[in-house]
Backbone as numpy.savetxt, mean C-alpha at the origin, in Angstrom:
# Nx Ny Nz CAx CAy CAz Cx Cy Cz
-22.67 -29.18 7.48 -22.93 -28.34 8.65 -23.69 -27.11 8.20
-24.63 -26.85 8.81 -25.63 -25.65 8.89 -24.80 -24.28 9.03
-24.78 -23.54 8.14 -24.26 -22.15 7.44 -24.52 -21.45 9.16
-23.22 -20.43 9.11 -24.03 -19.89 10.62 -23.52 -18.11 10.47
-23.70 -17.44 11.07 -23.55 -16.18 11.09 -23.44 -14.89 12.20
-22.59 -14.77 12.71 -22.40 -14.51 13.97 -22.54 -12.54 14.15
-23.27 -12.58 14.42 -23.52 -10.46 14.36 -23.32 -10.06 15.77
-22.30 -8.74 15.85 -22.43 -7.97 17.39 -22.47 -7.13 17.37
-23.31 -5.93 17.65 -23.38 -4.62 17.29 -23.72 -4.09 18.96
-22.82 -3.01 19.20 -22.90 -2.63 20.53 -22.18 -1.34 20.87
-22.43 -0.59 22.06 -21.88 0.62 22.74 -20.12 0.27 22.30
-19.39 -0.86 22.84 -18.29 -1.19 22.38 -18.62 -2.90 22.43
-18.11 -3.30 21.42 -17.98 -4.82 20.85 -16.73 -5.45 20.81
-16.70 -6.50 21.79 -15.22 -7.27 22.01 -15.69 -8.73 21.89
-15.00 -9.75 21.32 -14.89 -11.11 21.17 -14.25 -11.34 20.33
-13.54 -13.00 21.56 -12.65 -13.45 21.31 -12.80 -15.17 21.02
-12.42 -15.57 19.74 -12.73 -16.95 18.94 -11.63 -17.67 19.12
-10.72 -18.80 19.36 -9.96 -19.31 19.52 -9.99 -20.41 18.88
-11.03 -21.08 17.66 -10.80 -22.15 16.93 -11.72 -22.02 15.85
-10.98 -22.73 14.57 -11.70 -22.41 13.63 -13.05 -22.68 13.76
-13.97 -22.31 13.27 -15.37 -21.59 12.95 -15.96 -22.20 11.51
-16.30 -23.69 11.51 -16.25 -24.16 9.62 -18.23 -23.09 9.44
-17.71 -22.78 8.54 -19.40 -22.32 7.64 -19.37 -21.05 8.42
-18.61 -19.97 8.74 -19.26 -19.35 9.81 -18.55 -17.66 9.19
-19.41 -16.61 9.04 -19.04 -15.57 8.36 -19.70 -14.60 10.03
-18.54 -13.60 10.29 -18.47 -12.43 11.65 -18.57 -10.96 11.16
-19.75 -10.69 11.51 -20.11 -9.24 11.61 -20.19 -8.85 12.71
-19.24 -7.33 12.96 -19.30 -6.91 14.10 -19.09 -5.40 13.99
-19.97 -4.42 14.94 -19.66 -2.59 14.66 -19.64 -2.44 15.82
-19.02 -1.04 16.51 -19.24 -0.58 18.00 -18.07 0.61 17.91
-18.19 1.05 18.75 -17.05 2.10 19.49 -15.86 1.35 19.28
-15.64 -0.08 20.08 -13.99 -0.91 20.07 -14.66 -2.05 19.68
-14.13 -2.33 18.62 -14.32 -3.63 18.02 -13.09 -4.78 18.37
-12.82 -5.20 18.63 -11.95 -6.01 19.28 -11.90 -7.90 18.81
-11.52 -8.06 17.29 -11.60 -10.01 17.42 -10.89 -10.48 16.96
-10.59 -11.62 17.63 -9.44 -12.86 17.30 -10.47 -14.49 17.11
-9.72 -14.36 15.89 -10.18 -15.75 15.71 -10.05 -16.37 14.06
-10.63 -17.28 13.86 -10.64 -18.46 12.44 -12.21 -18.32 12.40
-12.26 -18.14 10.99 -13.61 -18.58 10.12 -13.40 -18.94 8.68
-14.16 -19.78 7.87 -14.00 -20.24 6.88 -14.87 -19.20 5.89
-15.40 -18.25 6.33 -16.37 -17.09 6.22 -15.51 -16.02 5.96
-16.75 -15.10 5.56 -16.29 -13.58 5.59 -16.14 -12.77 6.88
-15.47 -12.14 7.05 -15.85 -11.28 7.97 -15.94 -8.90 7.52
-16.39 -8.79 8.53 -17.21 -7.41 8.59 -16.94 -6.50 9.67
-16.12 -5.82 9.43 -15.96 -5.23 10.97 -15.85 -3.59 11.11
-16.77 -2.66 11.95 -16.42 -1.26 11.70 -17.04 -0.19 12.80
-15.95 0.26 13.29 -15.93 0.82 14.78 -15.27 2.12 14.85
-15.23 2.75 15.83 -14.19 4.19 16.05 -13.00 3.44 16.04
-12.64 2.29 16.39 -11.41 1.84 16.93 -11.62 -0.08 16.09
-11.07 -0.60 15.51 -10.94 -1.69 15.02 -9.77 -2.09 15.15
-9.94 -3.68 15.67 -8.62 -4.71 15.86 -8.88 -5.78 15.37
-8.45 -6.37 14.64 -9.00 -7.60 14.23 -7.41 -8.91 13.82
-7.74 -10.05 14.23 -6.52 -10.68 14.01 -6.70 -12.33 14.22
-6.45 -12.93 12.74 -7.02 -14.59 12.89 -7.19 -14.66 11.04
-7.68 -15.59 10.87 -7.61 -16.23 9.58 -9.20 -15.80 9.19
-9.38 -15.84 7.74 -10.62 -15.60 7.30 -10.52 -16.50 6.05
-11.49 -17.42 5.59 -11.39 -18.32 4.31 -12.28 -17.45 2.94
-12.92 -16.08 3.60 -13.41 -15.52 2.78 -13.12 -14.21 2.33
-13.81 -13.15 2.26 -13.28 -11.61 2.59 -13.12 -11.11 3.84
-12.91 -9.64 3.83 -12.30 -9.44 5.09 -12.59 -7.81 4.39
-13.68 -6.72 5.33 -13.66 -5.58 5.42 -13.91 -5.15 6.46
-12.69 -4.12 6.65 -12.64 -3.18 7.97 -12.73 -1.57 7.86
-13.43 -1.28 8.64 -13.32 0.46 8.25 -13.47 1.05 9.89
-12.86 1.99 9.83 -12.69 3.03 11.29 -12.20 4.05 11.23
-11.89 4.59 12.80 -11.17 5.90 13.12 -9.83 5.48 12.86
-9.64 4.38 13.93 -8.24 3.62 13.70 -8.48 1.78 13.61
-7.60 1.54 12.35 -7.89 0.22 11.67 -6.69 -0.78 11.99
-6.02 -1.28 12.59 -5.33 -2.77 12.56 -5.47 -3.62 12.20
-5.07 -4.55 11.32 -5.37 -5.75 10.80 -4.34 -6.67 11.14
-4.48 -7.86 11.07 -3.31 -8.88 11.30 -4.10 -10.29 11.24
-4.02 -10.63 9.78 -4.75 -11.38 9.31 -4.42 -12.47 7.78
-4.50 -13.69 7.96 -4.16 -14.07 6.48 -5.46 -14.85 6.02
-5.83 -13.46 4.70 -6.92 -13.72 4.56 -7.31 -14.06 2.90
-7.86 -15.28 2.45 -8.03 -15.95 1.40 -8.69 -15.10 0.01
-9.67 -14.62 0.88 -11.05 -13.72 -0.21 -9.86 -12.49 -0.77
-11.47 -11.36 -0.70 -10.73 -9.70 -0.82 -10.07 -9.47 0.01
-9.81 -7.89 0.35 -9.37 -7.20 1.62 -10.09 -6.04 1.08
-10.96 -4.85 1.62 -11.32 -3.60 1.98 -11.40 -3.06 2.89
-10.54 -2.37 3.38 -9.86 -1.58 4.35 -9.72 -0.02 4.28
-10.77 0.46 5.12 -11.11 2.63 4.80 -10.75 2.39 6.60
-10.11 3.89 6.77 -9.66 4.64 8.13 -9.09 5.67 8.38
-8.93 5.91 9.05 -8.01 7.60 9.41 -6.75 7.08 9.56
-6.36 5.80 10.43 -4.95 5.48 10.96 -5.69 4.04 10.38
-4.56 2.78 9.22 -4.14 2.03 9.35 -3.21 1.12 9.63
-3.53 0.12 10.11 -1.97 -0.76 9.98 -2.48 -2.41 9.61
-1.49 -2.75 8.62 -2.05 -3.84 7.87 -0.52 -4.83 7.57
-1.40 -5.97 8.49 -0.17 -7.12 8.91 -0.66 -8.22 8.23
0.43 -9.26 7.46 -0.08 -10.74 7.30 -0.37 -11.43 6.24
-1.20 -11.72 5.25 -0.97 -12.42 4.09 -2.56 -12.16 3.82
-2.49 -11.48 2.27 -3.94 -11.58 1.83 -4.16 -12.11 0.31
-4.74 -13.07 0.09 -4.64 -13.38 -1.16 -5.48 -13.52 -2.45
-6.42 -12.53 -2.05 -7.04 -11.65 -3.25 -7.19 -10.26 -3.55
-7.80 -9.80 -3.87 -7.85 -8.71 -4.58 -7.54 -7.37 -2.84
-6.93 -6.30 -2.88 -6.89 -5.85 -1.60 -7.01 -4.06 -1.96
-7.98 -3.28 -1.49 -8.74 -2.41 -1.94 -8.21 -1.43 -0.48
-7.27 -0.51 -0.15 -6.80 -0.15 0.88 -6.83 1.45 1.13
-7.45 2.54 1.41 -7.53 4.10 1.59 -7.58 4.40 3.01
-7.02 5.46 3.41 -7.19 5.93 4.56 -6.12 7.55 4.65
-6.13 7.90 5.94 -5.30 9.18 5.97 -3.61 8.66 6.07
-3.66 7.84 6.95 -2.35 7.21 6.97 -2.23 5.63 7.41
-1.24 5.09 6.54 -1.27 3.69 6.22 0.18 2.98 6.15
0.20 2.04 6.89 1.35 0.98 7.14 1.04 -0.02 7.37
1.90 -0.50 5.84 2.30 -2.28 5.58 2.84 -2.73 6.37
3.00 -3.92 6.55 3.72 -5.00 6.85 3.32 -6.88 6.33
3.24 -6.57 4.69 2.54 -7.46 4.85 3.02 -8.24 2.80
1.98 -9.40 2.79 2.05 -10.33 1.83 0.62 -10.24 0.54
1.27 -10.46 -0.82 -0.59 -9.42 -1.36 -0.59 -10.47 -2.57
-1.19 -11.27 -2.79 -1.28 -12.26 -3.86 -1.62 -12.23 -5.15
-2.68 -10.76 -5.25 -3.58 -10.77 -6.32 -3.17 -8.81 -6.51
-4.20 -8.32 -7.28 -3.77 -7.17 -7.31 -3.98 -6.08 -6.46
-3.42 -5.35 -6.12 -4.35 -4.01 -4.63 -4.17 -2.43 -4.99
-4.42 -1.71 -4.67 -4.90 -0.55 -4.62 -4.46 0.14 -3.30
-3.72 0.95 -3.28 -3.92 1.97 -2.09 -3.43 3.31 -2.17
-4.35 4.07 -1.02 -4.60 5.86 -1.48 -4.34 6.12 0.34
-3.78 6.98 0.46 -3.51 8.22 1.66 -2.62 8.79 1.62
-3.04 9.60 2.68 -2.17 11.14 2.85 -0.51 10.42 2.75
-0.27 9.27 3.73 0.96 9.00 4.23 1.06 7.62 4.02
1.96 7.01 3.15 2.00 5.48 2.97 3.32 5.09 3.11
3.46 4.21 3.79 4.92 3.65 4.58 4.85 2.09 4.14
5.44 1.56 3.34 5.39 -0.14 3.16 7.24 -0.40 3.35
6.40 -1.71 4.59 8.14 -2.06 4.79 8.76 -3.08 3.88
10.34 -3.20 4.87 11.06 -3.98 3.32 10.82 -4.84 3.15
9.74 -6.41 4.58 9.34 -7.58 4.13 8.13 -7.28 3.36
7.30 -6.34 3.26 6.44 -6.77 2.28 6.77 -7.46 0.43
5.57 -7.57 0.22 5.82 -8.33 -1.04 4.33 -8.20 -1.83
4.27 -7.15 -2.97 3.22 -7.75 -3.74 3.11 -8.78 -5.44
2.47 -9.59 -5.05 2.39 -10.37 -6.50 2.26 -10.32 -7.73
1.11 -8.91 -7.33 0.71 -8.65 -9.22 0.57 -7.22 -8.93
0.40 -6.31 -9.63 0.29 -4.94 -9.86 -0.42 -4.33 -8.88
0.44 -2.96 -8.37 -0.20 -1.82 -8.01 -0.30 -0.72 -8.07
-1.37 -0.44 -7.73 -2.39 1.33 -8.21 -1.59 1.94 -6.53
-0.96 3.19 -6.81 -0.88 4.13 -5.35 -0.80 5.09 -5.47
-1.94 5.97 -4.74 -2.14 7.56 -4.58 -1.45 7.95 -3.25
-1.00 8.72 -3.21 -0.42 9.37 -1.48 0.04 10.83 -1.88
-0.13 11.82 -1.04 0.58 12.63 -0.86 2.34 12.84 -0.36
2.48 11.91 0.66 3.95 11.22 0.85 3.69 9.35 1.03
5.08 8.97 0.37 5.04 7.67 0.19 6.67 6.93 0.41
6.51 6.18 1.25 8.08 5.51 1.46 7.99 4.31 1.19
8.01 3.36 0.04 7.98 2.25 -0.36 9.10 1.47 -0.28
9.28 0.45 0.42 9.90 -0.66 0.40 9.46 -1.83 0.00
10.51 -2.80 0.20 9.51 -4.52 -0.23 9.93 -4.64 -1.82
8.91 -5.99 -2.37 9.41 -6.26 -3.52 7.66 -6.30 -4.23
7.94 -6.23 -5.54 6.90 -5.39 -6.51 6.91 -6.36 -7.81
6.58 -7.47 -8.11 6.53 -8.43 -9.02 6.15 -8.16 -10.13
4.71 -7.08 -9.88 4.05 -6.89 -11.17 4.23 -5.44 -11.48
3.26 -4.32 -12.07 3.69 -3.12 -12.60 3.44 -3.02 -11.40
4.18 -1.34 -11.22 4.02 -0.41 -10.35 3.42 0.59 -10.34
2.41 1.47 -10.38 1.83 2.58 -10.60 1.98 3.73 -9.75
2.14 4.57 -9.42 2.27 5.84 -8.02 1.89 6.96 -8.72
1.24 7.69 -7.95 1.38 9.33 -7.86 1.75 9.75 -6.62
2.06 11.04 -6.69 3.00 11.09 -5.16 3.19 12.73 -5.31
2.79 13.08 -4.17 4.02 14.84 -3.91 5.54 14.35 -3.41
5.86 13.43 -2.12 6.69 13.24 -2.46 7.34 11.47 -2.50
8.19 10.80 -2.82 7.98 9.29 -2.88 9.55 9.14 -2.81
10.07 8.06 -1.71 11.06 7.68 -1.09 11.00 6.25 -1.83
11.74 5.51 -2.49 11.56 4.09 -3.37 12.65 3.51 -2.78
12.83 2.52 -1.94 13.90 1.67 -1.59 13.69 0.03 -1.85
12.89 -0.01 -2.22 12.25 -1.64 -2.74 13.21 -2.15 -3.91
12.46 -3.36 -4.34 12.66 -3.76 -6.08 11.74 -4.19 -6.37
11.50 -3.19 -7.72 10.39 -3.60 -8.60 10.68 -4.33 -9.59
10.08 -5.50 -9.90 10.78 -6.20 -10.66 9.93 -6.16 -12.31
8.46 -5.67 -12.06 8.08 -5.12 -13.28 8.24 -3.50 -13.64
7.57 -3.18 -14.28 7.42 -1.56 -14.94 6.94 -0.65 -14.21
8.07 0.18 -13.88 7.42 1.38 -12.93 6.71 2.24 -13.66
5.55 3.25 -13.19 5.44 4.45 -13.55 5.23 5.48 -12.63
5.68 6.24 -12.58 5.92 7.51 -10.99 5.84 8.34 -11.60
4.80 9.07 -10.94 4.27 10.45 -11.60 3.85 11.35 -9.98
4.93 12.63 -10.57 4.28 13.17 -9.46 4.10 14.72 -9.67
3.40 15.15 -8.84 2.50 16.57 -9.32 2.75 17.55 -7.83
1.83 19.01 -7.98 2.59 19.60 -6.66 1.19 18.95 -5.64
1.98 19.51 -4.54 1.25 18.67 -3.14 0.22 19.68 -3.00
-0.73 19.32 -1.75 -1.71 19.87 -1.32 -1.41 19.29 0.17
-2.60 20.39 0.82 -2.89 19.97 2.64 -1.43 20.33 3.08
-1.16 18.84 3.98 -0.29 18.97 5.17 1.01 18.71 4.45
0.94 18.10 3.20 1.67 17.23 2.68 2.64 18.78 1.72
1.88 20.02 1.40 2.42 20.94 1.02 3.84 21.97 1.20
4.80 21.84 0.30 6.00 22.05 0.51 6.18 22.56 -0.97
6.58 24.11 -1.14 7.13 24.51 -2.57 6.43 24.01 -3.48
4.95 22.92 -3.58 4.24 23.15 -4.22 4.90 22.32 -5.42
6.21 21.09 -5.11 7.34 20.45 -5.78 7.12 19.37 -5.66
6.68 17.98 -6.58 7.08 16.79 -6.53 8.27 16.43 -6.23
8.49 15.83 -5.46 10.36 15.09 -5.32 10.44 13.82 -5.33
11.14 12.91 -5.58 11.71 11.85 -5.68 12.85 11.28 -5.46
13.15 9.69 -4.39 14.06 9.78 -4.08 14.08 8.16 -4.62
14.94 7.90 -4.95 14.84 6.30 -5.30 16.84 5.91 -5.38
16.45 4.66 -3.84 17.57 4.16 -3.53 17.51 2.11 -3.88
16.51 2.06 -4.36 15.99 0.67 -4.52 16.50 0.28 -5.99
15.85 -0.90 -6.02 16.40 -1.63 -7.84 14.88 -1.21 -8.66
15.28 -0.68 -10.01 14.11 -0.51 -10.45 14.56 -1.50 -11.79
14.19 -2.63 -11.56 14.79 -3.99 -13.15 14.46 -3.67 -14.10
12.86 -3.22 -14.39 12.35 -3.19 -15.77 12.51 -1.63 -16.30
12.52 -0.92 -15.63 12.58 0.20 -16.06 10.79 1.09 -15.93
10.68 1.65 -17.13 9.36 2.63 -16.86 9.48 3.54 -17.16
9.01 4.67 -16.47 8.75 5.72 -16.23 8.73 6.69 -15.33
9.96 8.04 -15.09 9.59 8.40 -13.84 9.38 9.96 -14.27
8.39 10.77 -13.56 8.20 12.33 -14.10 7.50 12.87 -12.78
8.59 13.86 -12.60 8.36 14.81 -11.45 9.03 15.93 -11.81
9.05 17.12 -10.34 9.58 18.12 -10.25 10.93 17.92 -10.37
11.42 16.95 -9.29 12.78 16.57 -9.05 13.19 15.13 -8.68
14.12 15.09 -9.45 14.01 13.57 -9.29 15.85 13.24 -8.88
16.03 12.29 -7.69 17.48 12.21 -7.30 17.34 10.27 -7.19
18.74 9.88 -7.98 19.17 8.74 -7.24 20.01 8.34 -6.23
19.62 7.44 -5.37 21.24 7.56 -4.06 21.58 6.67 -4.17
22.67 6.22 -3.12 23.07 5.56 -3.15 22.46 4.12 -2.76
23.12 3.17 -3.57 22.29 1.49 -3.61 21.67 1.56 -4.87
20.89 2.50 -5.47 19.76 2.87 -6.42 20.52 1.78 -7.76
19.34 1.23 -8.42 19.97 0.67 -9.65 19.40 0.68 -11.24
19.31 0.68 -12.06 18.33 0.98 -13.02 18.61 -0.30 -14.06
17.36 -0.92 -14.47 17.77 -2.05 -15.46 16.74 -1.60 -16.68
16.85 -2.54 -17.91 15.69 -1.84 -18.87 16.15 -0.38 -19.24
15.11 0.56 -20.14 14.89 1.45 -20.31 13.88 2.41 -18.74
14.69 3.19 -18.30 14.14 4.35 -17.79 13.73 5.50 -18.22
12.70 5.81 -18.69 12.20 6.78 -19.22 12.44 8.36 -17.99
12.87 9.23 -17.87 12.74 10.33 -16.93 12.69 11.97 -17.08
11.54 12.80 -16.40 10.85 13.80 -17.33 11.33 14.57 -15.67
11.45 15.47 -15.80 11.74 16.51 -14.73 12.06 18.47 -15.00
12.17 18.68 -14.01 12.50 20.41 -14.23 14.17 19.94 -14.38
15.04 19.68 -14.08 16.15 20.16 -14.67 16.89 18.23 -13.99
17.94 17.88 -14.78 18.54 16.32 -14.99 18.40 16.00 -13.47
18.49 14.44 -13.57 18.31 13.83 -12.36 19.93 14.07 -11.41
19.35 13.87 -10.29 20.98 13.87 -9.54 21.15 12.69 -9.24
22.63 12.33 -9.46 22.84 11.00 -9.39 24.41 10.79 -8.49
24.33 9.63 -7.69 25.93 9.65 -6.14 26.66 8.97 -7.45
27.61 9.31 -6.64 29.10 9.13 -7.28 29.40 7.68 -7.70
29.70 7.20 -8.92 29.73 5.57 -9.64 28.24 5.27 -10.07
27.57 6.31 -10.14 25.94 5.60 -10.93 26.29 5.51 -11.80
25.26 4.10 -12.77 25.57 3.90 -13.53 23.91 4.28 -14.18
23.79 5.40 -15.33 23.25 5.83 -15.90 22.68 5.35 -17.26
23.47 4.57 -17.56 23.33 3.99 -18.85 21.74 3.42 -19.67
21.17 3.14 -18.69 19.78 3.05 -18.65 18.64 4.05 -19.16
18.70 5.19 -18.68 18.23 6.93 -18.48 18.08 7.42 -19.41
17.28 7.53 -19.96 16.87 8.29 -20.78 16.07 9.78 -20.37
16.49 10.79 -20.19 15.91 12.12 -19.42 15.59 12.79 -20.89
14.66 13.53 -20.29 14.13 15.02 -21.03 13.47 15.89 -20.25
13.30 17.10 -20.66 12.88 18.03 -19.68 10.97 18.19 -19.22
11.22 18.53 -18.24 9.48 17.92 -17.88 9.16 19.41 -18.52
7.44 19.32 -19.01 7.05 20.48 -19.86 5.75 20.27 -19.17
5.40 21.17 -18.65 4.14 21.35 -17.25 4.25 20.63 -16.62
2.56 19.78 -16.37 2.79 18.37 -15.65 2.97 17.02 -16.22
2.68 16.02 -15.49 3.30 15.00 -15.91 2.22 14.48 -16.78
1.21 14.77 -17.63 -0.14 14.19 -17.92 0.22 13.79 -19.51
């Protein structure tokens, strides 16, 4: 079948696909971008307002004011916005920034993500390692491969089942408070790592396996029956670098 290529560029751009699409890669820009559908293709999409939701056999980049996704998509993922939200199964490489950003979703290969505000819920799941910048960060879900973060402040309720490293420094913008990294980690951290901030607390549920490496202004706080044994603390001496 003859390769095909479907382009819509308009004041606002809406269409709607309802069956797969073999050979067929969707570019589309406007004010409201608006599409549902199957392609065995890439798709392209980037508007004040982006919705997009259906299968892609190739990549998949979206960029906007405000970004939705809901998509299980084979290729990459690159995803830039002011407001995201990112639903569904992607199973290559997934490249994710914006001001504020929420998971709900499945990550096969390795990903990347940076904003002001990052919220990943508890079904997510990534496969292999991730890179995360945020100013605030509430991570849930499960974490197969390393973990990487910087953070002003970072809420951990997940399990990571490889090597954390959490590093956090003072905040900036909106995200600014005492100018204090904090840390809160109620999740399983198996392998252990690395954690170095201003302040660092465990709560309750929290579990530590491996060696935990932990660097702070003064010992971690820990609820009543932690088991510490893991922990290795010393005192943080500037920043975390």
């Amino acid at each position: 079948m003859k390769s095909m290529f479907l382009t819509a560029t308009a004041f606002a751009a809406i269409i709607s696909v309802g069956a797969t699409a073999q050979d067929r890669s969707v570019s589309m820009s406007g004010i409201a971008v608006d599409y549902r559908g199957e392609t065995t293709g890439n798709g392209e999409f980037s508007g004040a307002s982006v919705d997009v939701s259906g299968r892609f056999g190739g990549d998949l980049e979206v960029s906007g004011g405000a970004v939705d996704v809901d998509a299980n998509v084979g290729g990459d993922l690159d995803a830039s916005g002011g407001a995201i939200d990112i639903r569904g199964r992607f199973d290559g490489y997934a490249d994710i920034s914006g001001g504020a950003v929420d998971i709900d979703a499945a990550f096969g290969s390795r990903a990347s993500i940076s904003a002001g505000a990052i919220d990943i819920s508890q079904g997510s799941s990534f496969a292999d390692d991730l890179d995360l910048a945020a100013g605030a960060a509430d991570l849930n879900g499960t974490y197969s491969g390393r973990l990487e973060a910087e953070f002003g402040e970072l809420e951990f309720g997940g399990r990571a089942m490889g090597v954390v490293d959490f590093e956090g420094d003072k905040r900036s913008g909106i995200f600014r408070r005492r100018e204090r990294s904090e840390i809160y980690i109620s999740g399983a951290l198996e392998a252990g790592g690395n954690v170095c901030a201003h302040e660092v607390t465990f709560m309750d549920g929290a579990s530590v396996g491996g060696t935990l490496n932990v660097r702070a202004d003064s010992e971690p706080v820990y609820p009543a029956g932690f088991d510490a044994s893991n922990i290795r603390f010393e005192m943080r001496d500037g920043d975390c670098d």
